[in-house]
N, C-alpha and C positions, 0 to 999 in steps of 0.2 A: 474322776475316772472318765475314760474315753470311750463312747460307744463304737459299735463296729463303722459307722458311716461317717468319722472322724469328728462327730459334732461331741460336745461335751455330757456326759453322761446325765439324764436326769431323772426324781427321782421317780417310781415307777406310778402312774396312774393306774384309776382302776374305774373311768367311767366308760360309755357306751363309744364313743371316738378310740378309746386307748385297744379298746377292743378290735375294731375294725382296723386300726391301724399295725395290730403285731398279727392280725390274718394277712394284710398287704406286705409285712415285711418278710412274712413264711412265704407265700408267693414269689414275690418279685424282693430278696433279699437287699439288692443294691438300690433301690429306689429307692429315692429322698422323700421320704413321706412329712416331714417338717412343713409344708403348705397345710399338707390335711390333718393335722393336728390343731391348727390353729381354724382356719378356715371353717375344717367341719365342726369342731366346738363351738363360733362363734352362730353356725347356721342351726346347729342341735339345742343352743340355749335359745335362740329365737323363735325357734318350734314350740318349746316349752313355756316358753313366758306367753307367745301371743293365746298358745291354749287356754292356760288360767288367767291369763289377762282381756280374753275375749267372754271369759263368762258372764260378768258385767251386762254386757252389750246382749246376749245370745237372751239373756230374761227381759231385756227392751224389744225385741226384737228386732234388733239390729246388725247387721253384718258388721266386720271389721271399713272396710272400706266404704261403707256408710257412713258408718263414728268418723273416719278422716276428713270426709266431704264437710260435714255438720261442724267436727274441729275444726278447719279449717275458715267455715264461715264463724263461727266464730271467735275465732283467735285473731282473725285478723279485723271483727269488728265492721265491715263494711261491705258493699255486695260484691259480689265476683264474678266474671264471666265463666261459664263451660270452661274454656279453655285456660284460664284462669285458676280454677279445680281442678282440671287433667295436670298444670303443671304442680300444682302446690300438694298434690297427694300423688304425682309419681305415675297417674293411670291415662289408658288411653279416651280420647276423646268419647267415642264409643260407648267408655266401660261409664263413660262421667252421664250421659245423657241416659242412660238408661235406668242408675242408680240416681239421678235425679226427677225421675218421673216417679220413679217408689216412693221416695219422700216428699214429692208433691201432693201425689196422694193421699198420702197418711200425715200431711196438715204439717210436716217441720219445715219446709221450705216453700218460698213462694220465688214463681219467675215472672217478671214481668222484660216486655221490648223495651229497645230503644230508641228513644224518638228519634233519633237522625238515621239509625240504620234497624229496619226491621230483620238484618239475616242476626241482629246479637241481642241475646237476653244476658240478663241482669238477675242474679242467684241472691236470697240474703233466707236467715233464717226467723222462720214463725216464732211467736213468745212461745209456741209450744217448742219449738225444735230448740231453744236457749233452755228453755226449762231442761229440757233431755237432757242436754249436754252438760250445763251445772249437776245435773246430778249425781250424773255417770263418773265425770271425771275426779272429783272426792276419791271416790271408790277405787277405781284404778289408779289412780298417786299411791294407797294407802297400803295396796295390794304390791305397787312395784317396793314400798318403802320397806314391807315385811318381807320381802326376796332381798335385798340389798342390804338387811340387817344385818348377814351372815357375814359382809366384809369390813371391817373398820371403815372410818371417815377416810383414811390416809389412802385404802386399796379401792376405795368408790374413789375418793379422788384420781387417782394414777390410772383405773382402769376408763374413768371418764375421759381420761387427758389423752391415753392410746388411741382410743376407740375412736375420739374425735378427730387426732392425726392421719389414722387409715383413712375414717368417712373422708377427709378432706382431702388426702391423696388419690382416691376411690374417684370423688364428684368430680375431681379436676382429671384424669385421666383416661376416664373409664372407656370413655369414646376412642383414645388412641389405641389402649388394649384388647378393645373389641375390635380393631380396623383387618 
């Protein structure tokens, strides 16, 4: 079957997007609402995961973009500049230095200069802040693994394979989209 907006009829949802999107279609009938179906579901489940996926962290007390700082130094194993953590967790320089003074404090991270240039420090994480993060992360694989139980291997696979084709048309474009 053909829906009214000539795209092929599908069949009908019934989560919190399909909602808001058959009030846009009562409004503005002819609009293509087919972006916010996809779009808004993909921003509506990422709401939801980071909520239960951030409770982990919320009983460390740790913010979300803390855990990325600390993931970060340790996923990559060696130290990092500021600028180094603004790029690899996406935040502004700003958001990096200030979120690294918290965790200086509370003993996960040490900074020290650098001998040729004193305006750069050098980020790595304390045995405490490796302990943190071995911990935590256990826990949230284990949490993403019981959400992603509900799709066969074949629809984790295919929906990994999409999602990384957006990401990657997303990272490679985004600048020209936004000009």
């Amino acid at each position: 079957m053909t829906a009214p907006n000539g795209r092929p009829e599908e069949p009908a949802r019934h989560d919190t997007v399909a909602a808001v999107v058959r009030q846009w279609q009562t409004v503005h009938p002819g609009l293509d609402t087919g972006p916010m179906e996809i779009i808004g579901r993909v921003n509506r489940c990422a709401a939801l995961l980071q909520q239960a996926e951030d409770a982990p962290l919320r009983r460390a007390g740790l913010s979300r973009p803390e855990f990325d700082l600390l993931g970060a130094l340790r996923r990559t194993g060696h130290e990092l500049t500021p600028g180094d953590l603004a790029r690899e967790t996406f935040s502004s320089g700003a958001a990096v230095t200030k979120r690294l003074k918290q965790l200086t404090e509370r003993g996960l991270v040490e900074r020290r200069g650098d001998t040729r240039d004193r305006r750069v420090a050098h980020v790595r994480l304390t045995e405490a802040g490796r302990d943190l993060v071995d911990g935590i992360l256990p826990e949230q694989l284990a949490y993403e693994t019981a959400v992603l139980s509900v799709l066969t291997p074949e629809a984790r696979s295919e929906l990994a394979g999409r999602l990384g084709e957006l990401l990657g048309l997303l990272e490679g474009s985004l600048g020209v989209l936004r000009a």
